[in-house]
VMD Tcl script that draws the C-alpha trace (Angstrom):
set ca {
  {-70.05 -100.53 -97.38}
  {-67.40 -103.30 -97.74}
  {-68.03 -106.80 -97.27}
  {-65.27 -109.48 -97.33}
  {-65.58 -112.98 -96.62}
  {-67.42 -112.30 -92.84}
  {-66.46 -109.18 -92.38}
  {-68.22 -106.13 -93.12}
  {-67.09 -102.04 -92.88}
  {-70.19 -99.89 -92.90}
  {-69.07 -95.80 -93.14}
  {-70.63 -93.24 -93.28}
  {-70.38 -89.14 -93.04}
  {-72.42 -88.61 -89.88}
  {-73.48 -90.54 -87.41}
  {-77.01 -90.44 -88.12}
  {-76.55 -92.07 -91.61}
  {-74.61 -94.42 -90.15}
  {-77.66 -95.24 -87.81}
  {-79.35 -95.79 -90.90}
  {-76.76 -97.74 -92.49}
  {-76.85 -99.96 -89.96}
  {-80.35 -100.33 -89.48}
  {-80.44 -101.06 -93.23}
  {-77.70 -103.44 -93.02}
  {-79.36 -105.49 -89.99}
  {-83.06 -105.78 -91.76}
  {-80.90 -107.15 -94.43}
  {-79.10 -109.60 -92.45}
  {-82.34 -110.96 -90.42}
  {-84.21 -111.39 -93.60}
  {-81.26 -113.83 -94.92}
  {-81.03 -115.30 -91.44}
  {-77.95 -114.53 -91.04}
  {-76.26 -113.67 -87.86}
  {-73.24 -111.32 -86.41}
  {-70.94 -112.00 -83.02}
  {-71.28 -109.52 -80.71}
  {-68.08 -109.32 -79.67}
  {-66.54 -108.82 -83.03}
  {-68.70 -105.59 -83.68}
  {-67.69 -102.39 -83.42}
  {-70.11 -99.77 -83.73}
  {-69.70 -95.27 -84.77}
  {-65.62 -95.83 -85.06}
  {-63.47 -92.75 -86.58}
  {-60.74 -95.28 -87.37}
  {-61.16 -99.03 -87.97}
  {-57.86 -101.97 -89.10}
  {-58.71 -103.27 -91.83}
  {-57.43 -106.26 -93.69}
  {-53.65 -104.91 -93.29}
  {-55.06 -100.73 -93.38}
  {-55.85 -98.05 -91.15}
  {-59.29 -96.41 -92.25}
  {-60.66 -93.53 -90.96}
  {-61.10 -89.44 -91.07}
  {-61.33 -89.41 -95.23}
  {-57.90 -91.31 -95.60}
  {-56.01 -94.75 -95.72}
  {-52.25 -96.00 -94.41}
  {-51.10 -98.97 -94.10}
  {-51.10 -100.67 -90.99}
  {-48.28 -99.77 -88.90}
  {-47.24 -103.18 -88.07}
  {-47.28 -103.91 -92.07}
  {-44.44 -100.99 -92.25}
  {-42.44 -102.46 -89.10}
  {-42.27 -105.99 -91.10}
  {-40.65 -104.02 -94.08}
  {-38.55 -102.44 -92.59}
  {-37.29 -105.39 -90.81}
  {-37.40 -107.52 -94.24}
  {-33.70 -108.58 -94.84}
  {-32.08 -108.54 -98.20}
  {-33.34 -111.74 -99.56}
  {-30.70 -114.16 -100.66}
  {-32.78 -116.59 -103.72}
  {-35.63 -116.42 -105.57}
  {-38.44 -117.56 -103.14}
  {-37.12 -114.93 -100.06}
  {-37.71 -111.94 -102.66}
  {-40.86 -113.40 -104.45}
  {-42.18 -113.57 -100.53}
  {-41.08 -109.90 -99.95}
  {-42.18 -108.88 -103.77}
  {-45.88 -110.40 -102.94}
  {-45.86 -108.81 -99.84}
  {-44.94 -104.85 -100.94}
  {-47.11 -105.68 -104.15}
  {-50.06 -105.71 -101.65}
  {-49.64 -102.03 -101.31}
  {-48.12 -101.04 -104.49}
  {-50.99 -98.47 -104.52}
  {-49.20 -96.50 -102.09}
  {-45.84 -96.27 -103.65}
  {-45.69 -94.06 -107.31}
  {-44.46 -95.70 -109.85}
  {-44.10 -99.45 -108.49}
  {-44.16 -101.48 -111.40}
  {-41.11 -99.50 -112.89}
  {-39.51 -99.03 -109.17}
  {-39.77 -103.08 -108.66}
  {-38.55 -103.93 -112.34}
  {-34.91 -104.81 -111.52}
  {-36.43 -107.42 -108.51}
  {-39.18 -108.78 -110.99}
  {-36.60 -109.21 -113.42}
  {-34.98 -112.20 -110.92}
  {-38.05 -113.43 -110.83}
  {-38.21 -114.98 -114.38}
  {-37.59 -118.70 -114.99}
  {-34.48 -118.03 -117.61}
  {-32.91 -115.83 -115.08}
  {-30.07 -116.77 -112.97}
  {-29.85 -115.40 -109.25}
  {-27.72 -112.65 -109.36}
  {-28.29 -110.43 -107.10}
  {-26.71 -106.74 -107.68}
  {-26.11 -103.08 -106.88}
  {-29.02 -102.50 -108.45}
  {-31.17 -104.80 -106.98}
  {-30.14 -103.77 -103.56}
  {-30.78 -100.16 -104.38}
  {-33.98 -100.78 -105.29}
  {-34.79 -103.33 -103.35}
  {-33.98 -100.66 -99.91}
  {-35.96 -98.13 -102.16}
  {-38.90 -100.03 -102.32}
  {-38.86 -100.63 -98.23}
  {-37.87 -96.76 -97.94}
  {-40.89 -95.78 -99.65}
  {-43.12 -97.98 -97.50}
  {-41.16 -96.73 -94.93}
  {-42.57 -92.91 -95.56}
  {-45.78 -94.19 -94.37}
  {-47.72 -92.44 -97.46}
  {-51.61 -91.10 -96.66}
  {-54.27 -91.85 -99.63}
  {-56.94 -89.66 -99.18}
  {-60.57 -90.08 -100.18}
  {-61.86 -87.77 -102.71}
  {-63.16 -84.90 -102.10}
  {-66.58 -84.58 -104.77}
  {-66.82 -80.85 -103.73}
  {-63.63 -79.90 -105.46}
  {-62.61 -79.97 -109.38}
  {-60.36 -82.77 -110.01}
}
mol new
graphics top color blue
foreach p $ca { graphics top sphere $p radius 0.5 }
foreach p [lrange $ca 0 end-1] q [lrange $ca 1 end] { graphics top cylinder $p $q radius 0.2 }
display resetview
């Protein structure tokens, strides 16, 4: 289970522990008086959006419509355009190897002593960052049954 804020993500392997997940979760609720909306609940879902990720079948991907923004994202041209872009691939750095090294050359412009200048460099990684978002990677769940 994930809670955030008000929203909460029950899974489960099989639907009948997710019957008693939910069961669980409800007696819970009702104790604490606290109440759900109807309408926001979704109930026995193979795939769910969540806060900005696809969940579902043992793996996670960004949301599409994340991936369409970055690859839309224009080269920025000062300081607050890329810290907005840098915040917003940082989000999902998970799904890029290696992003702290990758970014380096846009964090770099980031410091106070630094002058804008933006390079060759910059704009190479700067389009690999957005092509590697752009791959759409898959993070899968592990799988306890196998030696890793």
């Amino acid at each position: 289970m994930v809670v955030y804020l008000d929203d909460i993500v029950i899974y489960s392997q099989t639907l009948e522990e997710h019957v008693r997940h939910l069961r669980t979760i409800f007696k819970v609720l009702r104790e604490n008086t606290l109440f759900v909306k109807r309408e926001k609940c979704y109930f026995a879902q193979t795939e769910i959006l969540f806060m900005g990720h696809r969940i579902g079948n043992g793996s996670i991907r960004m949301d599409q419509s994340k991936v369409q923004a970055v690859a839309d994202w224009r080269t920025p041209k000062k300081v607050p355009e890329l810290s907005s872009f840098l915040v917003f691939v940082n989000y999902y750095r998970r799904f890029i190897a290696g992003y702290s090294k990758r970014a380096a050359p846009l964090t770099e412009l980031l410091k106070k002593e630094q002058s804008w200048r933006w390079s060759d460099k910059c704009e190479v990684t700067f389009q690999d960052i957005k092509t590697a978002m752009l791959e759409e990677p898959v993070l899968r769940l592990p799988d306890y049954g196998k030696v890793f």
